[in-house]
C-alpha positions in Angstrom: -9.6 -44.3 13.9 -8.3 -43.8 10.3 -5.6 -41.1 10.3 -6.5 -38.0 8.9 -4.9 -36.3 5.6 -6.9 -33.5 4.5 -6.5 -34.1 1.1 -8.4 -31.4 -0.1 -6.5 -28.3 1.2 -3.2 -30.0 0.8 -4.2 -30.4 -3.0 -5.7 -27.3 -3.2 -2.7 -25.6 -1.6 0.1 -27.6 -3.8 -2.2 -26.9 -7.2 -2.3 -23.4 -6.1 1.4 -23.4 -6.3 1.8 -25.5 -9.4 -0.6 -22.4 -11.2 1.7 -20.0 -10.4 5.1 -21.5 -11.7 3.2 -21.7 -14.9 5.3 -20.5 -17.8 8.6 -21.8 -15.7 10.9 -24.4 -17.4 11.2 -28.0 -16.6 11.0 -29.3 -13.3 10.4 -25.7 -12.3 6.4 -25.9 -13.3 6.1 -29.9 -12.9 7.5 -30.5 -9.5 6.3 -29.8 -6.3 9.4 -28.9 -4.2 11.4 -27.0 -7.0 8.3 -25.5 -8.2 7.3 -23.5 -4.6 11.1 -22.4 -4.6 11.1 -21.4 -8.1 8.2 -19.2 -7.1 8.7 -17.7 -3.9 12.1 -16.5 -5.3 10.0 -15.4 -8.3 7.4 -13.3 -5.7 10.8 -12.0 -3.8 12.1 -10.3 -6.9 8.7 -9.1 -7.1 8.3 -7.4 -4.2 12.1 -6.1 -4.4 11.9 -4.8 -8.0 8.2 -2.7 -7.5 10.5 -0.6 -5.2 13.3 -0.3 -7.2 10.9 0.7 -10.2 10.3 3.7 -8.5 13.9 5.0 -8.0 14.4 3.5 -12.1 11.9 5.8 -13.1 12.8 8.6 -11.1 16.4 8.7 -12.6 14.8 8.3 -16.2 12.9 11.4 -15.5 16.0 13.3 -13.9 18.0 12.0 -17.2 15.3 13.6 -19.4 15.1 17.2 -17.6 18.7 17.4 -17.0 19.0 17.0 -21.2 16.4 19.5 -21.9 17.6 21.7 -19.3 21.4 22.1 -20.9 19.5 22.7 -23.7 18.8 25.9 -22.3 22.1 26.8 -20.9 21.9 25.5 -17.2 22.2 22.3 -15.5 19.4 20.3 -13.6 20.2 21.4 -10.5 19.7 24.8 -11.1 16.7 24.6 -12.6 15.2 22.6 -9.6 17.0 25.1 -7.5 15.8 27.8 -9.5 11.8 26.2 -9.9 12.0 26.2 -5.4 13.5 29.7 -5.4 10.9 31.1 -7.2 7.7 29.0 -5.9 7.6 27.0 -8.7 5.9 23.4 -7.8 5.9 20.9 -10.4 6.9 17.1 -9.6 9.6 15.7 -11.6 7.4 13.2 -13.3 5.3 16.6 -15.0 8.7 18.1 -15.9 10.3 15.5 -17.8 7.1 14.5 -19.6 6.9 18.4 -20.6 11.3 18.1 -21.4 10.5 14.6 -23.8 7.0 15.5 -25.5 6.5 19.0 -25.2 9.8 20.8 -25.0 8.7 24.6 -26.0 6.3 24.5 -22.5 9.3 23.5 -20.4 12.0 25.8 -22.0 9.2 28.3 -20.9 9.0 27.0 -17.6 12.8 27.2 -17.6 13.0 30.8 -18.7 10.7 31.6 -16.0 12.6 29.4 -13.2 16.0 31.5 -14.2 15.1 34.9 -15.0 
């Protein structure tokens, strides 16, 4: 009995590998071997960086209403303490949107967060 290969999942499973170390240099997109560890580094960095996108942009938007808010005389902290005190609930994300296109809203949200 003639041994048994299964040429046509192991092609379509190497070619499947091949398509997504396309754009990679050298060896790194022709070859088997270096091409699979060329990409499953590529799809660990991936996976790592979507979460570390998330803390990225949180900073950026911390950065921005932390600058608009010594604008008006008081540091970021106190604003957000200030915003809980008084019941005020706006996300981060809103605030520094308001703090880098908007900035006469959120120096009226500030004036209302420390009065």
């Amino acid at each position: 009995m003639p041994r048994a290969k299964n040429k046509v999942a192991s092609h379509k499973r190497r070619k499947r590998i091949l398509d997504q170390a396309k754009g990679y240099v050298g060896a790194r997109s022709k070859v088997y071997t270096t091409a699979k560890n060329a990409v499953e580094k590529g799809l660990t960095h991936a996976y790592k960086d979507r979460k570390q996108k998330k803390r990225v942009y949180r900073n950026l938007w911390i950065t921005r209403i932390n600058a608009a808010a010594r604008m008006n005389g008081t540091s970021y902290s106190k604003l957000i303490g200030a915003l809980h005190t008084k019941g005020i609930d706006i996300n981060r994300k809103t605030l520094a949107d308001l703090a880098y296109n908007n900035i006469e809203a959120f120096n009226e949200i500030a004036k209302a967060a420390t009065n």
